[in-house]
C-alpha positions as CSV (number, residue, x, y, z in Angstrom):
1,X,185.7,34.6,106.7
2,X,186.8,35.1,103.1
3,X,184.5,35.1,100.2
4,X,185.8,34.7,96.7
5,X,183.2,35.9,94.5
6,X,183.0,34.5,90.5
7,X,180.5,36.6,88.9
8,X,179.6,35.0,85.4
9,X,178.4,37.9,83.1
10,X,176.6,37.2,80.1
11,X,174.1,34.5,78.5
12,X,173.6,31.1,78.3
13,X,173.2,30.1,74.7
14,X,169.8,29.4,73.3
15,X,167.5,26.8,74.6
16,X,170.9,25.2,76.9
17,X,170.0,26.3,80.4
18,X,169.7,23.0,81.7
19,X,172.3,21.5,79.8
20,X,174.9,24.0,81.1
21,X,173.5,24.4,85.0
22,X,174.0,20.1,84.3
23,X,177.8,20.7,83.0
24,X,178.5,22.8,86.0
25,X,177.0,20.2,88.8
26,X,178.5,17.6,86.9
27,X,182.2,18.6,85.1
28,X,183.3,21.4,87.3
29,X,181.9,21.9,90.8
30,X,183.7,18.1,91.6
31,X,186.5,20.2,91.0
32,X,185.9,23.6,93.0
33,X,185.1,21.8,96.1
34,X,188.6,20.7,96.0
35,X,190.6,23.7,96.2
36,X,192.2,23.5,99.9
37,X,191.1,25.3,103.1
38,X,187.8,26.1,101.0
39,X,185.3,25.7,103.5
40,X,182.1,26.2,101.6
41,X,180.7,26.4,97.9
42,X,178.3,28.1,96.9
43,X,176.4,28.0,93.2
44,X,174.0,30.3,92.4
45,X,171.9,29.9,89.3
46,X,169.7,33.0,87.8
47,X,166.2,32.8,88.2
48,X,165.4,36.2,87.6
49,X,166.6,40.1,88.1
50,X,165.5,43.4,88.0
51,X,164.7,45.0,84.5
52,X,167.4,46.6,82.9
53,X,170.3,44.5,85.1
54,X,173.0,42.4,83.8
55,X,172.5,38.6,83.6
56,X,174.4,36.4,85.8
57,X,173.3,33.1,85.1
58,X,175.8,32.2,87.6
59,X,177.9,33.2,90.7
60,X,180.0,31.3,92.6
61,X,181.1,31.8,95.8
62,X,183.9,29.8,97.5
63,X,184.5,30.2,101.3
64,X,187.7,30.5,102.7
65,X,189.3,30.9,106.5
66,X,191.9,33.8,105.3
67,X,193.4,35.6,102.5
68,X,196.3,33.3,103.3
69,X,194.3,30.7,102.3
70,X,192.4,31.9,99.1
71,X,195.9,32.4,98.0
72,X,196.8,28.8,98.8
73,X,194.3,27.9,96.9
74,X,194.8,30.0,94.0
75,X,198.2,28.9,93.7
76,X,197.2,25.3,93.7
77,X,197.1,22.2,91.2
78,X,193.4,22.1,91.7
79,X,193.1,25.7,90.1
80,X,194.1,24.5,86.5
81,X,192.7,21.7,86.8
82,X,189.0,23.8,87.7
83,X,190.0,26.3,85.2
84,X,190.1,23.7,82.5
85,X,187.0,22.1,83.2
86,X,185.0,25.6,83.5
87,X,186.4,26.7,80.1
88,X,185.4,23.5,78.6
89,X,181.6,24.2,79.8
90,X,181.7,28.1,78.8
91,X,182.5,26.7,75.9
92,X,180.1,25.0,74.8
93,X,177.0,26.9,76.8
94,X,177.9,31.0,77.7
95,X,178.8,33.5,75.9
96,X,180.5,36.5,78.6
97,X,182.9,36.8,80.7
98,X,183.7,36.4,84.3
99,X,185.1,38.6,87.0
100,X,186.2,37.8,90.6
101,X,185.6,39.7,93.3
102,X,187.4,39.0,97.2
103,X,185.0,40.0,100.1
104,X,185.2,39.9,104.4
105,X,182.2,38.5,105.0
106,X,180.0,39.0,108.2
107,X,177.2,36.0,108.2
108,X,174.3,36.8,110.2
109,X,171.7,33.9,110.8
110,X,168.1,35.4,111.2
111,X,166.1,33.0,113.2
């Protein structure tokens, strides 16, 4: 399986954590679960890290079957369309910037 990674670096303005955790539930995820062939999304929220490590309020992590497919994906309507609605939220609630990282991933279920 194919992880694309969206790493959100930076800060959420002052006293809008809950406004902009809302905004991303609400304005853009609708949109990310609709690239094709993803097979899972994942949005992580920061509850805390490690002193002295850089703030990721979020991370995303869309699921994909193949490179083939994160390509698809990346080349479709849905991406503007996802990449206008996060702007729009960033906007008005982060201050950073975001970097994307594409990983093999090897899930292991612990039971």
């Amino acid at each position: 399986m194919i992880t694309r990674y969206a790493l959100f670096e930076g800060t959420i303005k002052e006293g809008q954590t809950e406004a902009f955790r809302e905004a991303i539930l609400t304005e853009v995820l609708p949109k990310w679960r609709a690239f094709p062939d993803a097979l899972a999304v994942r949005i992580c929220f920061e509850e805390s890290r490690d002193d002295g490590a850089p703030s990721f309020p979020l991370i995303l992590a869309i699921s994909y079957p193949s490179l083939e497919a994160v390509d698809i994906a990346l080349a479709s309507a849905v991406r503007a369309e996802s990449k206008e609605a996060t702007e729009s939220v960033l906007a008005r609630y982060f201050d950073g910037r975001i970097h994307h990282h594409i990983t093999t991933a090897h899930d292991t279920v612990i039971a």
